[in-house]
ROTIGU-21927 format. One record per residue: residue number from 1; residue in one letter; x, y, z of N, C-alpha, C, O in turn. Coordinates in steps of 0.1 Angstrom, whole numbers, m for minus. Atoms other than C-alpha are relative to their C-alpha. Example, Ala and Ser with C-alpha at 12.3 -4.5 7.8 and 13.67 -1.06 7.14 Angstrom:
2
{pos:1	code:a	n.x:9	n.y:m12	n.z:0	ca.x:123	ca.y:m45	ca.z:78	c.x:9	c.y:12	c.z:0	o.x:19	o.y:12	o.z:7}
{pos:2	code:s	n.x:m9	n.y:m11	n.z:0	ca.x:137	ca.y:m11	ca.z:71	c.x:m8	c.y:11	c.z:8	o.x:m3	o.y:22	o.z:9}
//
This chain:
85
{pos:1	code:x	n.x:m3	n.y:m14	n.z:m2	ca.x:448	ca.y:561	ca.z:306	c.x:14	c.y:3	c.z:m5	o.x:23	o.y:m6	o.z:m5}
{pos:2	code:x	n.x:m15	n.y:m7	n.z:9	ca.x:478	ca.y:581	ca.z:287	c.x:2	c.y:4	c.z:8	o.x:m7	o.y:12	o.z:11}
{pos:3	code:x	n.x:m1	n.y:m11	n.z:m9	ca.x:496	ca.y:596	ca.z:316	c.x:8	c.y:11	c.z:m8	o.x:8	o.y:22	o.z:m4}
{pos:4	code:x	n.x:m6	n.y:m15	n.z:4	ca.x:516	ca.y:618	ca.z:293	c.x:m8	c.y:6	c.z:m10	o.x:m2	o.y:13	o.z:m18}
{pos:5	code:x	n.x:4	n.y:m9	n.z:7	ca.x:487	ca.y:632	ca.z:274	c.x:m5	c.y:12	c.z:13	o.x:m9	o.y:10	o.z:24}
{pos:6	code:x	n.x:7	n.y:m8	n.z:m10	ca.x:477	ca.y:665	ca.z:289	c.x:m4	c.y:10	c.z:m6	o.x:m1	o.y:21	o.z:m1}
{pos:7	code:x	n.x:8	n.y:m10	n.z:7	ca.x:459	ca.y:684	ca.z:266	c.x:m4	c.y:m7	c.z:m13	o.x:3	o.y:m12	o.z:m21}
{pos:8	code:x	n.x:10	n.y:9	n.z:14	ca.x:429	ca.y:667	ca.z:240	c.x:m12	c.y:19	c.z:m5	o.x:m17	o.y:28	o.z:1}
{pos:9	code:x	n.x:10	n.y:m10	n.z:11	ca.x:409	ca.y:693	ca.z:215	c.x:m14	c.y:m11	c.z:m11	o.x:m14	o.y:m18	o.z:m21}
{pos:10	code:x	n.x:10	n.y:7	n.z:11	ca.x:373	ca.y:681	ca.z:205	c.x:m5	c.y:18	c.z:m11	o.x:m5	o.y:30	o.z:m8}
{pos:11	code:x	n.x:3	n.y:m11	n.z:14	ca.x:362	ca.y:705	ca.z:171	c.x:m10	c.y:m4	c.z:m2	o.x:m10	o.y:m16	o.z:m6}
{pos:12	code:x	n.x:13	n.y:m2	n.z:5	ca.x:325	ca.y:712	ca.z:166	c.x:1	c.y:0	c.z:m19	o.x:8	o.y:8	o.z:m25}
{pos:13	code:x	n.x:0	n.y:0	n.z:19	ca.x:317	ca.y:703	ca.z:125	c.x:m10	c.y:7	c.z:m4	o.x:m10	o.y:8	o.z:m16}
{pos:14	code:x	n.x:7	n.y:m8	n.z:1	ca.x:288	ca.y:725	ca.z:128	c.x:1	c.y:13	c.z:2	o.x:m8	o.y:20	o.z:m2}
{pos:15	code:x	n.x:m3	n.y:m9	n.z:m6	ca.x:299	ca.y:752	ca.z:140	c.x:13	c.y:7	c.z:6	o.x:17	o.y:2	o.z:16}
{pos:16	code:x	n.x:m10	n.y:m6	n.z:m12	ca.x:330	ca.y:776	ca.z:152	c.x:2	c.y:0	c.z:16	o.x:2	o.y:8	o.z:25}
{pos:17	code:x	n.x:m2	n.y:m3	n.z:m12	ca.x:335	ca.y:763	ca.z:180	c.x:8	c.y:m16	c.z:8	o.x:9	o.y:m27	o.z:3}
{pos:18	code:x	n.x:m15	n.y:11	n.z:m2	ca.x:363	ca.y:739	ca.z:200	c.x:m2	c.y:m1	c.z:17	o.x:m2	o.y:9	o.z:24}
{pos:19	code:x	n.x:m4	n.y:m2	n.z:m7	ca.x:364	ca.y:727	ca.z:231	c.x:15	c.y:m6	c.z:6	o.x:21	o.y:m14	o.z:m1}
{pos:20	code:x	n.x:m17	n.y:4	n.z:m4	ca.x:400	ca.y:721	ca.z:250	c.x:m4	c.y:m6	c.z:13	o.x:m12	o.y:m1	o.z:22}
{pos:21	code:x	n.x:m4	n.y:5	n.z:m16	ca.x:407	ca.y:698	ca.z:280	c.x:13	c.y:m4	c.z:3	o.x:18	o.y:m13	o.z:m2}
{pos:22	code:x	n.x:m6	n.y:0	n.z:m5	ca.x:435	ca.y:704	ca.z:300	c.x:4	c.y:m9	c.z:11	o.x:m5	o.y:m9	o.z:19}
{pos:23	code:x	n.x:m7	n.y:12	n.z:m13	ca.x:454	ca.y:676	ca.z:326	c.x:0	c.y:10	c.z:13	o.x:6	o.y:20	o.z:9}
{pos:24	code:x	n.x:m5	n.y:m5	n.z:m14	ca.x:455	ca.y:692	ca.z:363	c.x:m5	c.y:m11	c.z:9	o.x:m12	o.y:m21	o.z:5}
{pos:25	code:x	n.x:2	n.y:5	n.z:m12	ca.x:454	ca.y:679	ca.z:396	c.x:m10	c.y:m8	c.z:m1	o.x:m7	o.y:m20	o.z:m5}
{pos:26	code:x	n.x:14	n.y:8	n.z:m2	ca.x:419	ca.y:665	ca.z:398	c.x:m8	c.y:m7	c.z:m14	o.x:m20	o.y:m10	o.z:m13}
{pos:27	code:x	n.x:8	n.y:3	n.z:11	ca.x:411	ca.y:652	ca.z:361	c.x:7	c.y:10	c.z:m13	o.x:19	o.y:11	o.z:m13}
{pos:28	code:x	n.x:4	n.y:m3	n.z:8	ca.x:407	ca.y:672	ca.z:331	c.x:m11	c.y:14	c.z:4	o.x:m22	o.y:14	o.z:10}
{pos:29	code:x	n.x:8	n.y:m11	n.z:m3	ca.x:397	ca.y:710	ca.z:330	c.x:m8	c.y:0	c.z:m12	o.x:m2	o.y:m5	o.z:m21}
{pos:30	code:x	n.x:3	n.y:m1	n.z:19	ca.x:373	ca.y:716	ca.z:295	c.x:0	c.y:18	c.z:2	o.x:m6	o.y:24	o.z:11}
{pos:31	code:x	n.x:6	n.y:m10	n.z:2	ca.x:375	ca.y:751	ca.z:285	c.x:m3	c.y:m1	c.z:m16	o.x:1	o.y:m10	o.z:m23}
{pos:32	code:x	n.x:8	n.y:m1	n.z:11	ca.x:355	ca.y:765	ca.z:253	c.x:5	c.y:15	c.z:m11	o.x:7	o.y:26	o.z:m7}
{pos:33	code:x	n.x:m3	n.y:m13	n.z:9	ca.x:364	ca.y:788	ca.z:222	c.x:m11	c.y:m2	c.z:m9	o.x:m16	o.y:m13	o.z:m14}
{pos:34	code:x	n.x:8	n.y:m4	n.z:10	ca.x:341	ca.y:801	ca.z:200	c.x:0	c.y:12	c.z:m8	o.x:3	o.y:23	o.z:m3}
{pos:35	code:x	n.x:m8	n.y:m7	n.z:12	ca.x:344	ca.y:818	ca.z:165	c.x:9	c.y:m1	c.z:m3	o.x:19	o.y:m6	o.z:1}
{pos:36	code:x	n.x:m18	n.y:3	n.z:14	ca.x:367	ca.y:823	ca.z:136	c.x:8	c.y:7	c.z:6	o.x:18	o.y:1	o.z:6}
{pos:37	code:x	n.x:m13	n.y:m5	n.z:m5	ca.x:389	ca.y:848	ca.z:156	c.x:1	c.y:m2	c.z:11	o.x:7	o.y:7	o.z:17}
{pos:38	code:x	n.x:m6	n.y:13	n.z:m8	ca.x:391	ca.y:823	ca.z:183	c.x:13	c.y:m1	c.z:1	o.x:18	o.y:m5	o.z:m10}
{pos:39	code:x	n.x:m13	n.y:6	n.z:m1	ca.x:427	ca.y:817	ca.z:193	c.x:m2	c.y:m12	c.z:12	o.x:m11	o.y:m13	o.z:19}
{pos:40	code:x	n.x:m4	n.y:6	n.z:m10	ca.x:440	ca.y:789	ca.z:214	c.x:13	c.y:m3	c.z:5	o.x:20	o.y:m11	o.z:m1}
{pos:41	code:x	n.x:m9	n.y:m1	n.z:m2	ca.x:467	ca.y:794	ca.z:232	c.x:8	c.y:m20	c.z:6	o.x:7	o.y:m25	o.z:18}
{pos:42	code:x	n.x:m5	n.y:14	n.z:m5	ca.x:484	ca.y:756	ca.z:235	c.x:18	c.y:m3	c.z:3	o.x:27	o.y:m8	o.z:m3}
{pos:43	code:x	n.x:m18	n.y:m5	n.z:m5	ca.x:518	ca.y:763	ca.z:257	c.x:3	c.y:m14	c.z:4	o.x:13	o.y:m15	o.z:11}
{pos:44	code:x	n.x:m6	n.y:11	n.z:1	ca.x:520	ca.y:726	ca.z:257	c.x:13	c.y:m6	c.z:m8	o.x:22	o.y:m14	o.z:m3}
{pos:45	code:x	n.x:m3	n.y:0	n.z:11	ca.x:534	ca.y:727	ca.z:223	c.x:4	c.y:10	c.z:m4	o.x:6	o.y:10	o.z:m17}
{pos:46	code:x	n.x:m1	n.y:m16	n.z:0	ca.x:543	ca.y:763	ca.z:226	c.x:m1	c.y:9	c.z:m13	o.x:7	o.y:15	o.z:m19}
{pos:47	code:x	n.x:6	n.y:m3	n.z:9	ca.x:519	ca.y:773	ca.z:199	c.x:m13	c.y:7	c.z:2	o.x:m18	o.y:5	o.z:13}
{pos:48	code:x	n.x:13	n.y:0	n.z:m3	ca.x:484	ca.y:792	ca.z:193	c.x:m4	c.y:m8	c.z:m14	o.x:2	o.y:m13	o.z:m23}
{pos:49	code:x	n.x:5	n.y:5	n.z:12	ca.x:461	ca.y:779	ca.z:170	c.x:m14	c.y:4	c.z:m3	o.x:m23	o.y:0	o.z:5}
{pos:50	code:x	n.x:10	n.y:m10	n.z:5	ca.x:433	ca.y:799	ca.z:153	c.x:m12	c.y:m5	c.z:m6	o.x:m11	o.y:m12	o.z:m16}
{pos:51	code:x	n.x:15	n.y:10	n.z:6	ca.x:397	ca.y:786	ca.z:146	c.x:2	c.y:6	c.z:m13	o.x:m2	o.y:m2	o.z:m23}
{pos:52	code:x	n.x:4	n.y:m9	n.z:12	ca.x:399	ca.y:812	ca.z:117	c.x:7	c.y:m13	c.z:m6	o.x:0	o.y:m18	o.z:m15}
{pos:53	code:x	n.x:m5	n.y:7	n.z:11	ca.x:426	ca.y:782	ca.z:102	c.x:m3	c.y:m14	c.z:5	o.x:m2	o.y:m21	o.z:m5}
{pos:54	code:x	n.x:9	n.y:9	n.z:0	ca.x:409	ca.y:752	ca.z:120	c.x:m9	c.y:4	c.z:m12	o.x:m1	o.y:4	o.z:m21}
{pos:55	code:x	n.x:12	n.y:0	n.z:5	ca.x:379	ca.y:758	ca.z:99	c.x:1	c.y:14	c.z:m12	o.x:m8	o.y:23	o.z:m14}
{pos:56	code:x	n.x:m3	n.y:m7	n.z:12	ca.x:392	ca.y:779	ca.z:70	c.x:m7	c.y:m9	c.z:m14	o.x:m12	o.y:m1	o.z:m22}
{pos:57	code:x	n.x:9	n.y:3	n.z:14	ca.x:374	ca.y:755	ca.z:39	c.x:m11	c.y:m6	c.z:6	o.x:m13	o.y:m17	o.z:3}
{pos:58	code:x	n.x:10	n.y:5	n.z:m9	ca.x:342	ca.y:750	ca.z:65	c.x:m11	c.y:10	c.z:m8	o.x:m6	o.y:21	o.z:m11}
{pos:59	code:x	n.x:10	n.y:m4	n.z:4	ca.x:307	ca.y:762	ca.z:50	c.x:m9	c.y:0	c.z:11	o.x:m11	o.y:m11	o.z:15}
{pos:60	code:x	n.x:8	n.y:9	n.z:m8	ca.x:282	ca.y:766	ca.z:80	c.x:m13	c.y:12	c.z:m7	o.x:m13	o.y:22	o.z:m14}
{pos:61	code:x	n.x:10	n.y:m5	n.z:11	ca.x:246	ca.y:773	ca.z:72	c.x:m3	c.y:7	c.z:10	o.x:m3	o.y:4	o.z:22}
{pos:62	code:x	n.x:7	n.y:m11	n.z:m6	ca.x:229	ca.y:809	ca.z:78	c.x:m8	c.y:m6	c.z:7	o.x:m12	o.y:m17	o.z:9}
{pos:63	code:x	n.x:12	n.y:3	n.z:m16	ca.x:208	ca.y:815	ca.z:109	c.x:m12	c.y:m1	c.z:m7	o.x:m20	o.y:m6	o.z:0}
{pos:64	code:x	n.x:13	n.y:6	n.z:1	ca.x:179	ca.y:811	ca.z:87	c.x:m4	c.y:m15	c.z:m6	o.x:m14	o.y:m21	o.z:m6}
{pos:65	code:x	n.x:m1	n.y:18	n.z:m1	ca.x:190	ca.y:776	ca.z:75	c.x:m3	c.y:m2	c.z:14	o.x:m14	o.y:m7	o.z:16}
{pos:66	code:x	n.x:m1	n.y:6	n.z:m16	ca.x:194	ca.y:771	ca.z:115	c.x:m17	c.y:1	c.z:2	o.x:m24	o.y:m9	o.z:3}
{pos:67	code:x	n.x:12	n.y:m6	n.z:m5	ca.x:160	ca.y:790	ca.z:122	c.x:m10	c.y:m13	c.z:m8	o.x:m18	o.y:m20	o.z:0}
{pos:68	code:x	n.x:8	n.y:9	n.z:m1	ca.x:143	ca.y:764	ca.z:96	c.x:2	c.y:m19	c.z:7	o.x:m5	o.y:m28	o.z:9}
{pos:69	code:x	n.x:m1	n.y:10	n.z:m5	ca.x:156	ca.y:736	ca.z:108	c.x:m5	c.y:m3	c.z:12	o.x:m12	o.y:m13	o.z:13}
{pos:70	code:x	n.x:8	n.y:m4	n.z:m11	ca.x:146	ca.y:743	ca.z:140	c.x:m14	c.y:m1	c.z:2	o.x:m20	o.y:m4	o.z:12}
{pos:71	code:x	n.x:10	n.y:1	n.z:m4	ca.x:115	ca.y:746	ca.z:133	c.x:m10	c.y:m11	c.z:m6	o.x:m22	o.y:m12	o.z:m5}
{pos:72	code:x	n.x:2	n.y:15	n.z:5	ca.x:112	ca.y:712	ca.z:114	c.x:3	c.y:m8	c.z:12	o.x:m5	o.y:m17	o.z:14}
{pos:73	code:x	n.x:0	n.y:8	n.z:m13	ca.x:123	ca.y:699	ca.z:146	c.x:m10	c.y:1	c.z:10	o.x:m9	o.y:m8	o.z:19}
{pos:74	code:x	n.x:11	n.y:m7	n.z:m10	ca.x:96	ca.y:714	ca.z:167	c.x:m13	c.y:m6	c.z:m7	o.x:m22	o.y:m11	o.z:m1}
{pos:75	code:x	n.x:14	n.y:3	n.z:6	ca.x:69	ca.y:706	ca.z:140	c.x:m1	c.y:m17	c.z:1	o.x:m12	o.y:m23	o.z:3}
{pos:76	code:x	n.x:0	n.y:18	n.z:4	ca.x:80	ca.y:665	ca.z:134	c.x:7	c.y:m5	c.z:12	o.x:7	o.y:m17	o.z:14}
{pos:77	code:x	n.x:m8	n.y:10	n.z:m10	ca.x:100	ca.y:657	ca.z:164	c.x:13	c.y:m7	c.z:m7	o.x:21	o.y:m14	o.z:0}
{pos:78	code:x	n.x:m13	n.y:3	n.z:3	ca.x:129	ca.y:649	ca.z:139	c.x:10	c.y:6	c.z:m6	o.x:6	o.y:17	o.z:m12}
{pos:79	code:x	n.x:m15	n.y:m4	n.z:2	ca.x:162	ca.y:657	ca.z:130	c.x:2	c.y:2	c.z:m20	o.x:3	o.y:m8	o.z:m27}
{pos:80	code:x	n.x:1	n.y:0	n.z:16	ca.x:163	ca.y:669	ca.z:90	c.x:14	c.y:m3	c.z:m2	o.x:23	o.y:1	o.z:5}
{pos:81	code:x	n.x:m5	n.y:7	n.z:2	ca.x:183	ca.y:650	ca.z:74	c.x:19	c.y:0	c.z:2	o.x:26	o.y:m8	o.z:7}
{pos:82	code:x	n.x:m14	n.y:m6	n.z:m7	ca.x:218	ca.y:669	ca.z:76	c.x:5	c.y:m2	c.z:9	o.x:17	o.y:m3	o.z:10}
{pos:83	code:x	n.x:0	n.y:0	n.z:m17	ca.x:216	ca.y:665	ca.z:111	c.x:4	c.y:m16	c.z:5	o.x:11	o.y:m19	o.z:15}
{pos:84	code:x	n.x:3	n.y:9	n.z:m3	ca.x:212	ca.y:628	ca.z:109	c.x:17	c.y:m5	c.z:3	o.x:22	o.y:m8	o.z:m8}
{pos:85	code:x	n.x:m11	n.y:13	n.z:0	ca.x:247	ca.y:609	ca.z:121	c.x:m1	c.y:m10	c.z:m3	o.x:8	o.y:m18	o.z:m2}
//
């Protein structure tokens, strides 16, 4: 355990969207931002920091890319290939 970390940021690669966990009393709080005009206010560092410039050269695919992929997953039970980690 790091006792002097008190604030970690995981970043979605699919998507706008970030979550934040904060140090308090009992653990680790997560809160969630989502979209490009997303701010996060990080007064750790006494900074915000803006999904719009997180994820400024990010391509993500239209809802009807989403929509077929989706429904390749529903028809095969698997994950098209993009998807694959």
């Amino acid at each position: 355990m790091i006792e002097s970390l008190s604030v970690y940021i995981l970043v979605e690669q699919k998507a706008p969207a970030v979550l934040v966990y904060r140090r308090c009393e009992n653990g680790f709080v997560a809160e969630s931002y989502l979209g490009l005009d997303s701010v996060i206010p990080l007064l750790e560092i006494d900074c915000n920091l803006a999904l719009g410039d997180v994820y400024a050269n990010a391509v993500f695919p239209s809802a009807e890319q989403v929509r077929e992929q989706q429904e390749h997953f529903e028809l095969t039970g698997e994950l098209p290939v993009e998807f694959v980690f």
